[in-house]
C-alpha positions as CSV (number, residue, x, y, z in Angstrom):
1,X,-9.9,-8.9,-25.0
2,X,-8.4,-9.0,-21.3
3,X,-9.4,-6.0,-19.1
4,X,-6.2,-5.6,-17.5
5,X,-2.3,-5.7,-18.3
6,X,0.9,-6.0,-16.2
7,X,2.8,-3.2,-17.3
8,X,6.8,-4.7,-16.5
9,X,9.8,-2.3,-17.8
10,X,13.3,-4.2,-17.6
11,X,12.1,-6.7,-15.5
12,X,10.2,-4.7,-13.0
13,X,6.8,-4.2,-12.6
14,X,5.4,-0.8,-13.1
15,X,1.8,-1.1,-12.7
16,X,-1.2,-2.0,-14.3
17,X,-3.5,-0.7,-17.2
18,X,-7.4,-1.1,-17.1
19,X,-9.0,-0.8,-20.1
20,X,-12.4,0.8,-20.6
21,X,-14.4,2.1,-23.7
22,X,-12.4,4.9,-24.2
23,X,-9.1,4.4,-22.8
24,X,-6.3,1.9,-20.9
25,X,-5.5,4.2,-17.3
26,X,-2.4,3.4,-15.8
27,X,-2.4,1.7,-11.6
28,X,1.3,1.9,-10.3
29,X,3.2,-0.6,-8.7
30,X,6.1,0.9,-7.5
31,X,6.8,4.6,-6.0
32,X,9.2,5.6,-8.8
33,X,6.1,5.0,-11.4
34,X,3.7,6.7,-9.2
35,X,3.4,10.0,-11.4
36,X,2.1,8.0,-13.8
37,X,-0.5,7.0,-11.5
38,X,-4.2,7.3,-12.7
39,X,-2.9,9.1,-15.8
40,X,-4.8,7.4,-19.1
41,X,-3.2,6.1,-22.8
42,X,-4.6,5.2,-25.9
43,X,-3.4,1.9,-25.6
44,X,-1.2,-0.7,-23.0
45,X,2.0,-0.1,-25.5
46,X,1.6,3.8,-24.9
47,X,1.4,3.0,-21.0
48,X,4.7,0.7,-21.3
49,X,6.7,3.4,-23.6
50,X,5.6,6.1,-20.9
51,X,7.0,3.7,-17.7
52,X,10.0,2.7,-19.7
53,X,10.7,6.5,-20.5
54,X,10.6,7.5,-16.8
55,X,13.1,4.7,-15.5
56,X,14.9,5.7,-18.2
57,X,14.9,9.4,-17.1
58,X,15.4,8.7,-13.5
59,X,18.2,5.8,-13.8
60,X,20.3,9.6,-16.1
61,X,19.4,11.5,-13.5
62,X,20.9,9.5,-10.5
63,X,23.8,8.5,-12.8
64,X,24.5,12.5,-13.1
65,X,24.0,12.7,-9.1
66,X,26.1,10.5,-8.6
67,X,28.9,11.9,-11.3
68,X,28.7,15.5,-9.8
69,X,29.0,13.9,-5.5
70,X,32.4,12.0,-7.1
């Protein structure tokens, strides 16, 4: 089994998971994924689920900035 996956989320690269014994912990790639930076998952699918869910959250939140300046 590899040690470490590329974590990509609609074609961008969020990071990297290492796994060790116990669990995969998450290396980021680009500032937006940064809080997810050292955190660790039970497995590389968690890690992707957990970056997709925070592109997801910031791409609403910018769409509803940019709503509320028009």
């Amino acid at each position: 089994m590899p040690n470490a996956y590329i974590i990509e989320v609609q074609d961008r690269t969020a990071g990297i998971v290492t796994h060790d014994n116990r669990s995969f912990r998450f290396f980021s790639a680009e500032r937006i994924f940064d809080s997810l930076e050292g955190r660790e998952f039970r497995s590389a699918r968690d890690a992707e689920r957990a970056a997709k869910a925070l592109l997801e959250k910031q791409r609403h939140l910018v769409a509803l900035l940019g709503a509320a300046a028009a």
